[in-house]
Every structure is written in C-alpha cells, then in structure tokens.
C-alpha positions in Angstrom: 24.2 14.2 -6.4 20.9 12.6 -7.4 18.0 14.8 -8.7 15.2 13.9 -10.5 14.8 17.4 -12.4 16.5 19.1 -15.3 17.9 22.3 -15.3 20.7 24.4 -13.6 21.6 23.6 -9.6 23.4 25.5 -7.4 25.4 24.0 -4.7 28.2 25.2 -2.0 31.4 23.5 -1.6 32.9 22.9 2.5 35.5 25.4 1.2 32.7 28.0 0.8 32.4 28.0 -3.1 29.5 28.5 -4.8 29.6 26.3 -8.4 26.5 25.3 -10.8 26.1 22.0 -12.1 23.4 21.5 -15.6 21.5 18.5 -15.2 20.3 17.6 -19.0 17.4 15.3 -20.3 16.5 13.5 -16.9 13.6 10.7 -18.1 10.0 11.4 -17.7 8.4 9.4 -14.8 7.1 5.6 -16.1 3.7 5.1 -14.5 2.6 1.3 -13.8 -1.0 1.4 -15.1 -3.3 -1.2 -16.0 -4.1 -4.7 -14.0 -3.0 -5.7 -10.9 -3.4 -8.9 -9.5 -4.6 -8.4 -6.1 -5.0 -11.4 -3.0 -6.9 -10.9 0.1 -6.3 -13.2 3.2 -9.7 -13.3 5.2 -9.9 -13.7 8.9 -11.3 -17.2 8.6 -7.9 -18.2 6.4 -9.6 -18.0 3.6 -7.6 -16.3 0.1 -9.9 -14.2 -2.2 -7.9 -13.3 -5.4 -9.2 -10.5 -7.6 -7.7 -7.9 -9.9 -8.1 -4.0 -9.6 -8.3 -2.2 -13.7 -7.3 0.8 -11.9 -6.1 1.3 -8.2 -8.8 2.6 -6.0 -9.7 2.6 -1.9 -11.3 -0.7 -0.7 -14.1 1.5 0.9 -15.0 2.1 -2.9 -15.7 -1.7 -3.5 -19.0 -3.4 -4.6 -18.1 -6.3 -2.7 -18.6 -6.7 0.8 -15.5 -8.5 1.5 -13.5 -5.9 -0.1 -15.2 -2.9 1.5 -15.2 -3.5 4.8 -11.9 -5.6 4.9 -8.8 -4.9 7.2 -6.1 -7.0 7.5 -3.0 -7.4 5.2 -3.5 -7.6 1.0 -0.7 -8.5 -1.9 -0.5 -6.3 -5.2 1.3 -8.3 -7.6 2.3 -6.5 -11.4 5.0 -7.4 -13.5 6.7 -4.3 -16.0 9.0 -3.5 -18.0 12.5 -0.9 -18.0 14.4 -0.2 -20.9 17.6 -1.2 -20.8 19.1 2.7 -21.3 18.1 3.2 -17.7 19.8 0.2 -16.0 22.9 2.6 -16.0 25.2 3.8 -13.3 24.4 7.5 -14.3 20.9 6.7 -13.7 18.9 6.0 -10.1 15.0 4.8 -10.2 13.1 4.9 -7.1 9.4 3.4 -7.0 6.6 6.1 -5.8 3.8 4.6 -4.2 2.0 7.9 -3.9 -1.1 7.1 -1.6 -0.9 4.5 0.7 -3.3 3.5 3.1 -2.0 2.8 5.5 1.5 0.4 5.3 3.3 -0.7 2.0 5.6 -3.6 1.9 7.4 -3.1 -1.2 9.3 -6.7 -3.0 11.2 -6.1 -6.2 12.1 -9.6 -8.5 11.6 -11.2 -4.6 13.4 -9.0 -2.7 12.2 -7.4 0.3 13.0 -4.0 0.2 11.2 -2.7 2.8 8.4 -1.2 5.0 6.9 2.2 4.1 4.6 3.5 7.2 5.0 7.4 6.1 4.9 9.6 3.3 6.6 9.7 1.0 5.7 6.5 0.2 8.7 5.4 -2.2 11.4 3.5 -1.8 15.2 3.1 -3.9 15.1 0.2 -6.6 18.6 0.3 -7.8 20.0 -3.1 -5.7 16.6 -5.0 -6.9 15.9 -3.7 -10.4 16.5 -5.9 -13.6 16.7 -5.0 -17.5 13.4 -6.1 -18.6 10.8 -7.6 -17.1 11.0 -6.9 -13.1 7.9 -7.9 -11.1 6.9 -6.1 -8.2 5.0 -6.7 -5.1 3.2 -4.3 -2.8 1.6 -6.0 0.8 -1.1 -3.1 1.8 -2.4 -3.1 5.5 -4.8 -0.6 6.7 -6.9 -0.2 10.1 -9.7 -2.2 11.7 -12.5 0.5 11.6 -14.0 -0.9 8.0 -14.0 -4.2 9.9 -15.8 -2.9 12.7 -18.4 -0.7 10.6 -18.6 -3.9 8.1 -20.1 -5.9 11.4 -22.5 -3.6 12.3 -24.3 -4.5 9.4 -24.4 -8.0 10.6 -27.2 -9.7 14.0 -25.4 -8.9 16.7 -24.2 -12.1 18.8 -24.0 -11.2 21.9 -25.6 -8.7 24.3 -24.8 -4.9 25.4 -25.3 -2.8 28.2 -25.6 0.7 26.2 -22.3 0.9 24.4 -20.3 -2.0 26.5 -20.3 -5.6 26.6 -22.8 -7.1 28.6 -21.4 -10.5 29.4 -18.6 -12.6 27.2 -20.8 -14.5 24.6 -21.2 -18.5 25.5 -19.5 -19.2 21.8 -16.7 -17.6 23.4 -16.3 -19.1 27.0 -17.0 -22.8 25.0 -14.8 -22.5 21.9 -17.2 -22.8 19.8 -18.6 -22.2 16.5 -19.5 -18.5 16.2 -23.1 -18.2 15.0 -22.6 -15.2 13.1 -20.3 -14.0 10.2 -19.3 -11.3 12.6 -15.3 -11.0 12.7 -14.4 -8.8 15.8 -15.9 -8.7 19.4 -15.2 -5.0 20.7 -16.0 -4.5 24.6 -17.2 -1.2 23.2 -19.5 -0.2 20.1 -17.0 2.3 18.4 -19.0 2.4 15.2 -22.3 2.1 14.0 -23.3 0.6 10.3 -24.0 4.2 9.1 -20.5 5.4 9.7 -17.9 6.6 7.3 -15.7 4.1 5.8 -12.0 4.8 6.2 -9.8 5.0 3.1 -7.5 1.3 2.7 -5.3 -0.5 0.2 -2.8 0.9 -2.3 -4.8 4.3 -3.8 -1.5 5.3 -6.2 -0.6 6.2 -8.5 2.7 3.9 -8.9 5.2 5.1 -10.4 8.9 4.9 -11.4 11.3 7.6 -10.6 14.1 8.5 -12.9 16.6 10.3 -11.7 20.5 11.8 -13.0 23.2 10.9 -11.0 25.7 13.4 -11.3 29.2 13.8 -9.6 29.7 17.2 -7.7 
C-alpha cells in the first residue's frame, strides 16, 4: 500500500477481514519554488530563453511573445532530495498541479511521460537520484492566444465578413509574408479584444512523499 497521509487505515482482506494498518510520520510535501529556466521555440524557429521568479499563465505576460504564444515551451529546474527519502519504504511522485494544457515530464533525462489530464503528476521513483536531480517540464497549450495575438496585427489578406476572401498572393507564390502575422484562419474566430486563454505550467510543483507499507 502507498499513501501519502498519516494516520490509521482500514482495509479488507479477499478472505473478508477487516484489519487496520498505522501509517506514522509520512514527510511533508517539498515544493520546487524559485527560478525556472524557461525556452520558447517561436513559429519562425526562432528560441527565446527567459526565466519565470514564480510560475504564472503566459496570458499574464508583459511581453507579446509570451502572451499570445502557442506552441510547445521547456521548464528546466534543478533540486535537491535528501538522501533519507531515496528509500524503498518511501515513494515520491511529482505534482504538477495546473497544467495548461499538456506536460511532458523528464527526470535526470528520462522521459517519463505525457500528462494530458488531471491530476497532473506522475511516479519518480525509476528516475529520481540522491541529490541533485534536474527536472524538465515541455508545456503545450492551444492556438487561440495565437489567434487573438494576430488580431492585433494589419491584416494581410482580405475577408468576406468572417471568411477568407481569396488565398493571399504571399501564399500561392511562396513568398515572404508581409506581416508578422503567424496563422491564416479561413474564419475569424477571434477578435483582438477577446479573452486570453490560460497556457504554460501555472503549478504549484511539487514533490509527493508517500509511506509504502506492506498489507
């Protein structure tokens, strides 16, 4: 049995017995505040690298590029476990908490999976080290903030109403697009006035201790 709280637990045997098993001193949760460093792959290729004091939504950004990007970013944090909970009668799993909207979680460069659901957390026992252990988290959201983040740009092509007019010359020639524009929607889903969809790794992180007990 694993379980991340003290106290007494009941449990029923196949036989039909009820028995009680004490679970005593389980460690508090270790929460991974402070910096992370944090890399952004623009559309056009290129990387912007930045670093977030404290975890927040991308819609909450002063910069442009940040607010109004979708697409994939890296979280990158190194920290520390004590060496008491690299035990077999110990289990830590890492809680993401609020994810918006898919976590790829790598431990010491180990790809431990894809989180697309809550809860966002995922086991750390094969991956974990005594030490230093760094962790990182690949964050893709939705294409909305990209769309609402173009409105705000001159329009480069024309529209009948909502819809496409004709495909834009830039595009039928492969050439240079004369905007900073990113996405070419047949339809106008957004305006530059609509509401920003929370993105990126909100949190808070943390590390799960739980007691491994044998029933």
């Amino acid at each position: 049995m694993v379980t991340p709280y003290n106290g007494k637990l009941s449990y029923t045997t196949t036989s039909g017995k009820t028995k009680t098993l004490v679970v005593k001193k389980v460690p508090r949760p270790i929460e991974l505040t402070g910096t992370w460093d944090v890399n952004f792959v623009t559309p056009n290729g290129k990387t912007k690298n930045t670093k977030f004091d404290t975890l927040k939504s991308w819609s909450e950004a002063s910069e442009e590029d940040i607010r109004y990007f979708s697409g994939t970013a890296s979280y990158k944090k190194e920290f520390q476990i004590p060496t008491k909970l690299i035990k077999s009668c110990y289990s830590l799993e890492l809680d993401l908490s609020n994810v918006k909207v898919i976590a790829e979680v790598i431990l010491n460069g180990e790809n431990l999976g894809i989180l697309w659901k809550t809860p966002y957390s995922i086991n750390l026992d094969d991956a974990i080290l005594k030490g230093t252990n760094t962790l990182e988290v690949k964050i893709t959201n939705l294409w909305p903030n990209r769309l609402i983040g173009d409105e705000q740009m001159e329009l480069d092509y024309e529209r009948r109403g909502p819809h496409i007019k004709d495909w834009p010359k830039w595009l039928l020639n492969n050439s240079n697009r004369p905007t900073e524009r990113v996405t070419l929607a047949a339809f106008k889903h957004y305006n530059k006035n609509s509401e920003l969809l929370p993105s990126g790794l909100i949190g808070p992180v943390r590390i799960i201790v739980s007691k491994v007990k044998k029933l």
